[in-house]
LOZA-513932 format. One line per 5 residues: number of its first residue (from 1); for each residue x, y, z of C-alpha. Coordinates in Angstrom, 2 decimals. Each point is the difference from the previous one (the first is absolute). Example, Ala and Ser with C-alpha at 12.3 -4.5 7.8 and 13.67 -1.06 7.14 Angstrom:
<atoms>
1	12.30:-4.50:7.80 | 1.37:3.44:-0.66
</atoms>
This chain:
<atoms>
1	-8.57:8.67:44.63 | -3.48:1.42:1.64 | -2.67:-1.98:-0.04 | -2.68:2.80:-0.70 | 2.01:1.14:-2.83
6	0.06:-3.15:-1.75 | -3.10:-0.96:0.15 | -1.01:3.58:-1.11 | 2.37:-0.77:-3.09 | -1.38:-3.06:-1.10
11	-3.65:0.36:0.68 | -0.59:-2.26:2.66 | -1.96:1.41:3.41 | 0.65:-0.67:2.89 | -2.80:-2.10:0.67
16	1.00:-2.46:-3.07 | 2.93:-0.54:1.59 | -0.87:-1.01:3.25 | -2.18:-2.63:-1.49 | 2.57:-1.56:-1.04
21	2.04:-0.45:3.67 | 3.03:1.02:-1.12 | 2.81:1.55:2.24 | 1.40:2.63:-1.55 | 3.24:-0.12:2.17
26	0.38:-4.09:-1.91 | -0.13:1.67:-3.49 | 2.35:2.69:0.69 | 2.38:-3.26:0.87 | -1.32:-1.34:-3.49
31	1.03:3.09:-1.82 | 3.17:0.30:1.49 | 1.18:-3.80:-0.72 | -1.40:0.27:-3.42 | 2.27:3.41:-0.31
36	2.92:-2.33:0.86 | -0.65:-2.26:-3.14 | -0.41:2.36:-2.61 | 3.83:-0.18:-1.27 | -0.25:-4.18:0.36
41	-3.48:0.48:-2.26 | 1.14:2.16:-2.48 | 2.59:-2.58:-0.84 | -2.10:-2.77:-0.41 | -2.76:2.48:-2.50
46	3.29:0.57:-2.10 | 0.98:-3.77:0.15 | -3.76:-1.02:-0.79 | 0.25:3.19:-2.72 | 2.94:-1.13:-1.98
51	-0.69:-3.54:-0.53 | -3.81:0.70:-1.15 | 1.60:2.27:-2.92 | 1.36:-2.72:-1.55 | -3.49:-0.91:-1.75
56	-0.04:1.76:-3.30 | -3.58:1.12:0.04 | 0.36:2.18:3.17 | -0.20:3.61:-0.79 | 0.77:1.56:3.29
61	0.62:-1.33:4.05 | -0.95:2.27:3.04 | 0.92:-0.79:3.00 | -0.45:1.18:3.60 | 0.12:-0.53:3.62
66	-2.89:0.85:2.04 | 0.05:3.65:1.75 | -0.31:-0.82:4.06 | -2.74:2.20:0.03 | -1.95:-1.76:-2.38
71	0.80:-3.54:1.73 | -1.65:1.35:3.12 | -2.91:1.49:-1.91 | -0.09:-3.61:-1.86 | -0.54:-1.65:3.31
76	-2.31:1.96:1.43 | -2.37:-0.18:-2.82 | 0.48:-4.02:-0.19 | -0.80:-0.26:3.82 | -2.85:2.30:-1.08
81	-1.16:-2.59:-2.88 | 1.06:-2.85:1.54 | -0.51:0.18:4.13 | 1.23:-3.55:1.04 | 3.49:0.76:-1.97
86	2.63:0.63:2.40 | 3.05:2.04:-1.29 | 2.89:0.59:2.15 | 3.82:0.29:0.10 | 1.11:-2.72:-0.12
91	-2.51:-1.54:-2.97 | -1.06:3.29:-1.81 | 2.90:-1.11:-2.59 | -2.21:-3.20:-1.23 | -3.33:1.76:0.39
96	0.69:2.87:-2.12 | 1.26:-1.63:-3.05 | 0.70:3.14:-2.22 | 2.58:1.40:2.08 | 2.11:-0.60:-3.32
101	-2.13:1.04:-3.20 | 1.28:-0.36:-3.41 | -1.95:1.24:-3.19 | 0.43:-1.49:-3.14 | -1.57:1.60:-3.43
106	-0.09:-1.58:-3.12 | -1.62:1.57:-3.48 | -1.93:-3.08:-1.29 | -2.89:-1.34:2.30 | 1.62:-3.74:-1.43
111	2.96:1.03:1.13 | -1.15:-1.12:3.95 | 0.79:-3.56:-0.97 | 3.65:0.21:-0.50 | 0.92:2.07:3.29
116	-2.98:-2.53:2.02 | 2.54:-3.12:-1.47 | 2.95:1.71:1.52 | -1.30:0.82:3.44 | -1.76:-3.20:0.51
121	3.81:-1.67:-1.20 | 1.86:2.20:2.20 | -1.16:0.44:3.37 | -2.25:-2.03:2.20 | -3.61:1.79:0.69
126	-1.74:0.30:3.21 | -3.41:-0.23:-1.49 | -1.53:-0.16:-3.39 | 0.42:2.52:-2.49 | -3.33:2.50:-0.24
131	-0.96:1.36:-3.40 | -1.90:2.98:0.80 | -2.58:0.71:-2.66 | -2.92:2.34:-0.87 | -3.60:-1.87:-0.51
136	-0.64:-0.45:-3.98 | 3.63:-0.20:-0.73 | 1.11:-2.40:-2.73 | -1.50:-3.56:0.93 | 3.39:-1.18:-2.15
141	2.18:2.17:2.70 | -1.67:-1.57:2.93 | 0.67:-3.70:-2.07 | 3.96:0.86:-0.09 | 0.43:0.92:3.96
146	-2.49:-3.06:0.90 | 2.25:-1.87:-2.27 | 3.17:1.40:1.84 | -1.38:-0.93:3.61 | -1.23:3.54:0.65
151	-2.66:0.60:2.71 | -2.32:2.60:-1.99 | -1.14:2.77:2.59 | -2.61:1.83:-1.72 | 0.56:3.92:1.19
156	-2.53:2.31:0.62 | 1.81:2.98:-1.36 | 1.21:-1.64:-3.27 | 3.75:-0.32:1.21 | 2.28:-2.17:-2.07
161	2.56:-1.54:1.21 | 2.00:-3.57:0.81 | 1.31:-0.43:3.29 | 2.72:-1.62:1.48 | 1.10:-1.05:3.51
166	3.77:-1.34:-0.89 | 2.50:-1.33:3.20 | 3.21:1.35:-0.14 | 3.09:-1.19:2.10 | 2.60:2.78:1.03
171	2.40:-1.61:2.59 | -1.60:-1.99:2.15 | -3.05:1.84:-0.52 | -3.06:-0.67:-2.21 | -2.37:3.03:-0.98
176	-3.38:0.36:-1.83 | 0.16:2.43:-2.81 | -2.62:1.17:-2.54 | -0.08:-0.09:-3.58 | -2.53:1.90:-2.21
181	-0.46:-1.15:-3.28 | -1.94:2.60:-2.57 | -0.22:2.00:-3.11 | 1.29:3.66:-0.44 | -3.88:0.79:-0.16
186	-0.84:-1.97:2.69 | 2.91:1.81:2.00 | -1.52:3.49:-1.17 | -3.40:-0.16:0.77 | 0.36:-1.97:3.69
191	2.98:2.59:0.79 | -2.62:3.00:-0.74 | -2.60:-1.97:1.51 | 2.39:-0.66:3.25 | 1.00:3.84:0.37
196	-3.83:0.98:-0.34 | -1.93:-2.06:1.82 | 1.96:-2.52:2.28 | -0.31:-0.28:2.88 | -2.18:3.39:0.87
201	-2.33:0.57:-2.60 | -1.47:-3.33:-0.81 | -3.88:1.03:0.06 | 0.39:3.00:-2.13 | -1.91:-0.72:-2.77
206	0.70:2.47:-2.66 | 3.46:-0.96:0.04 | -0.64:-3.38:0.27 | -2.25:0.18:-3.40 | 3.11:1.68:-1.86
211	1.76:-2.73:1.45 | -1.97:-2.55:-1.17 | 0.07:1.56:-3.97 | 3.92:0.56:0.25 | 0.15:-3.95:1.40
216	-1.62:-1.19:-3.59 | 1.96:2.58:-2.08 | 3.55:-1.61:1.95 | -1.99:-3.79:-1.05 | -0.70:1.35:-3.34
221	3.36:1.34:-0.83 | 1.18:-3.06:1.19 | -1.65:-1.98:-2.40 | 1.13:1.85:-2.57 | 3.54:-0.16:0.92
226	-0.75:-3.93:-0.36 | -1.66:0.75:-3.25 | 2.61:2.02:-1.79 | 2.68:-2.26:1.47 | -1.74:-3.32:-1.62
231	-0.60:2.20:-3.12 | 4.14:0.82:0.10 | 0.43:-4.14:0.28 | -2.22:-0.32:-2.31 | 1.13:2.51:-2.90
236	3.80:-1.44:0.93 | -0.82:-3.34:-0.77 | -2.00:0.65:-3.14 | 3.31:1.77:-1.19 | 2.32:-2.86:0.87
241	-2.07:-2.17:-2.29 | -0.50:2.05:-2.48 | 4.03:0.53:-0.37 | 0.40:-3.41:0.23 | -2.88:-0.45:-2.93
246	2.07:2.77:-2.44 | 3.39:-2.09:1.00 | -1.80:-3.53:-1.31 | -1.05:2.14:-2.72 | 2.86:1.30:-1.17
251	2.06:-2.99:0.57 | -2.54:-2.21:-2.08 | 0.38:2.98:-2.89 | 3.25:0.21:-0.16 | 0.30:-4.13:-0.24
256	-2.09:0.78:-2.88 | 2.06:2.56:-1.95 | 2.61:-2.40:0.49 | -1.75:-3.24:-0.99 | -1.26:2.34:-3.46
261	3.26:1.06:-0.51 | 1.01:-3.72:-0.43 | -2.73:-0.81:-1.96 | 1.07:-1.06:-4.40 | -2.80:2.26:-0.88
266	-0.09:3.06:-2.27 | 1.32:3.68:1.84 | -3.42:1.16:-0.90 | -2.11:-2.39:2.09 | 2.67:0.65:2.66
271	-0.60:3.21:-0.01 | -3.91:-0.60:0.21 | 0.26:-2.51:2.84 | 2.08:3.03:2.16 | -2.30:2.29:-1.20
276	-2.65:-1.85:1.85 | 2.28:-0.06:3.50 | 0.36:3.45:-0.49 | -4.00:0.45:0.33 | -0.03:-2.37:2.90
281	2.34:1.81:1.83 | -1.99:3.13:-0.72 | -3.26:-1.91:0.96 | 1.32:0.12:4.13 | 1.80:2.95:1.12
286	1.23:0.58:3.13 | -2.57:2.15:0.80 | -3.01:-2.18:-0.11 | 0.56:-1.09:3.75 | -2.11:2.64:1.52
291	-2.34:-0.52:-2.63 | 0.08:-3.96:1.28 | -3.26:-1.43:1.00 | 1.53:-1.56:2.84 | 0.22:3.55:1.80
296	-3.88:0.29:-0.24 | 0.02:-3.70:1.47 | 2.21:0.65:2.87 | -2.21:2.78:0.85 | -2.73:-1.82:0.30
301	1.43:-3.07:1.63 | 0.86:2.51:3.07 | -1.77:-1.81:2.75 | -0.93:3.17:1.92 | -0.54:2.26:-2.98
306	-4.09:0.06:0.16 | 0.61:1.18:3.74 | 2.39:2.56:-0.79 | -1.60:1.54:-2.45 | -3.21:-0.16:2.46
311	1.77:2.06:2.53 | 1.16:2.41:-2.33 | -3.71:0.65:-0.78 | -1.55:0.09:3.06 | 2.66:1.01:2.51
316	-1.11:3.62:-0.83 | -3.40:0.55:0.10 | -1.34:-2.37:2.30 | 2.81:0.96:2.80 | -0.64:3.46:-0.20
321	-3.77:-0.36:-0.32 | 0.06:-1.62:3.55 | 1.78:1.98:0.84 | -1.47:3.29:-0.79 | -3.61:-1.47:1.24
326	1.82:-0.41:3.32 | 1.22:3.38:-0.06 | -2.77:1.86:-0.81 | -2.97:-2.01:1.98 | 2.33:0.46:3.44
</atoms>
């Protein structure tokens, strides 16, 4: 692989990378013992893969290994960022610790917990596990991955996402693989915002304004997923009991039919006292549940509704206000 042409391809001059001291002739040895593992790496992503879809709330595992090219792009930029880092053949597996990268998605924003309890019980970590969060995300979010022994790393592009540096033994071997944790919308938005503007277009900011108003739209339709999903809960449970109510009911009416039919009274009054069941039953149909107060209740009890409905007001106008004043004063 030329030199010239690789750094042409990945948008690093030539003077950038002789900062960083690097023989080129050592990561050419790099990429061609990393080339050598691919096969023994793909196995273990599978193996990691497999046992992760055994938690019910995961919607959908990607996994791959690292392209060679990338890895030696990777390192130069981290000797770039990091001078006194020294990366080399025979330690670049432990330095660069997403050699192995797994992607887990899950629908519900709640849903985190579950597949967080099944990593941390499954594997060993290297380090703690970073939740990845936007600044003014829900203060009751940040609470659940403090809770869960999360380091919070507040991002200054709004990307969401829990990390995870797992050890994995193969053979006599033990590698560091990567897990990302997030939401279909979280996926969608930092997978647009990836192909955009990392790593070569970071200071554009027109695109990183549309960025910005697609990064609360994903947060937004996030909470609403979490909304409609507590309202499903919600309406399911206020059915339960309501079925439950119309089975007492019924089984305390027909107790009574029977008790009136025993009764040494005249067939008239009988007839008045079922007459009167008749109207009670009438009184409750089965239809009256999603006339139930307890729907309007539920609704309100939401704990994130006020901020919901918030950013379903003002997502709109005040993103593309900025946005347009931007545009139009450049």
């Amino acid at each position: 692989m030329d030199k010239l042409t690789f750094l042409k391809k990945y948008n690093i001059s030539e003077e950038d990378f002789n900062k960083t001291n690097l023989d080129w002739d050592n990561l050419m040895g790099i990429y061609t013992d990393f080339q050598s593992r691919i096969q023994e790496l793909e196995a273990i992503a599978n193996l990691i893969g497999n046992l992760l879809k055994k938690v019910e709330v995961v919607h959908l595992i990607n996994h791959r290994v690292k392209n060679p090219e990338h890895l030696i792009e990777k390192i130069i930029r981290k000797k770039l960022s990091k001078p006194n880092i020294t990366i080399t053949l025979k330690n670049y597996t432990k330095k660069v610790t997403d050699l192995i990268g797994i992607r887990v998605l899950h629908l519900f924003k709640e849903d985190w917990e579950n597949i967080h309890e099944y990593i941390i019980n499954t594997w060993p970590t290297a380090e703690k596990p970073k939740a990845n969060i936007r600044k003014g995300d829900s203060g009751n979010l940040i609470d659940s991955f403090k809770q869960k022994g999360c380091k919070i790393v507040e991002h200054p592009f709004g990307y969401r996402s829990v990390h995870y540096l797992i050890k994995v033994n193969h053979g006599r071997k033990t590698f560091v693989s990567e897990i990302q944790v997030r939401t279909i919308f979280e996926e969608g938005w930092s997978e647009i915002d990836h192909k955009i503007r990392y790593p070569y277009d970071v200071n554009n900011t027109i695109l990183a304004n549309f960025l910005v108003i697609f990064n609360r739209l994903a947060g937004s339709a996030d909470e609403m997923g979490s909304y409609v999903n507590y309202l499903h809960n919600e309406l399911n449970n206020i059915n339960e009991n309501h079925c439950k109510e119309l089975e007492e009911k019924n089984k305390i009416i027909d107790e009574l039919r029977s008790t009136i039919d025993k009764l040494e009274i005249e067939s008239a009054d009988k007839e008045k006292l079922k007459n009167k069941i008749a109207c009670l039953e009438k009184k409750f149909p089965k239809s009256s549940i999603y006339h139930d107060s307890r729907i309007t209740e539920a609704l309100q009890n939401y704990k994130n509704r006020s901020k919901v409905i918030q950013k379903i007001e003002t997502i709109n106008t005040n993103s593309m206000r900025n946005l347009n004043h931007r545009l139009t004063h450049r």
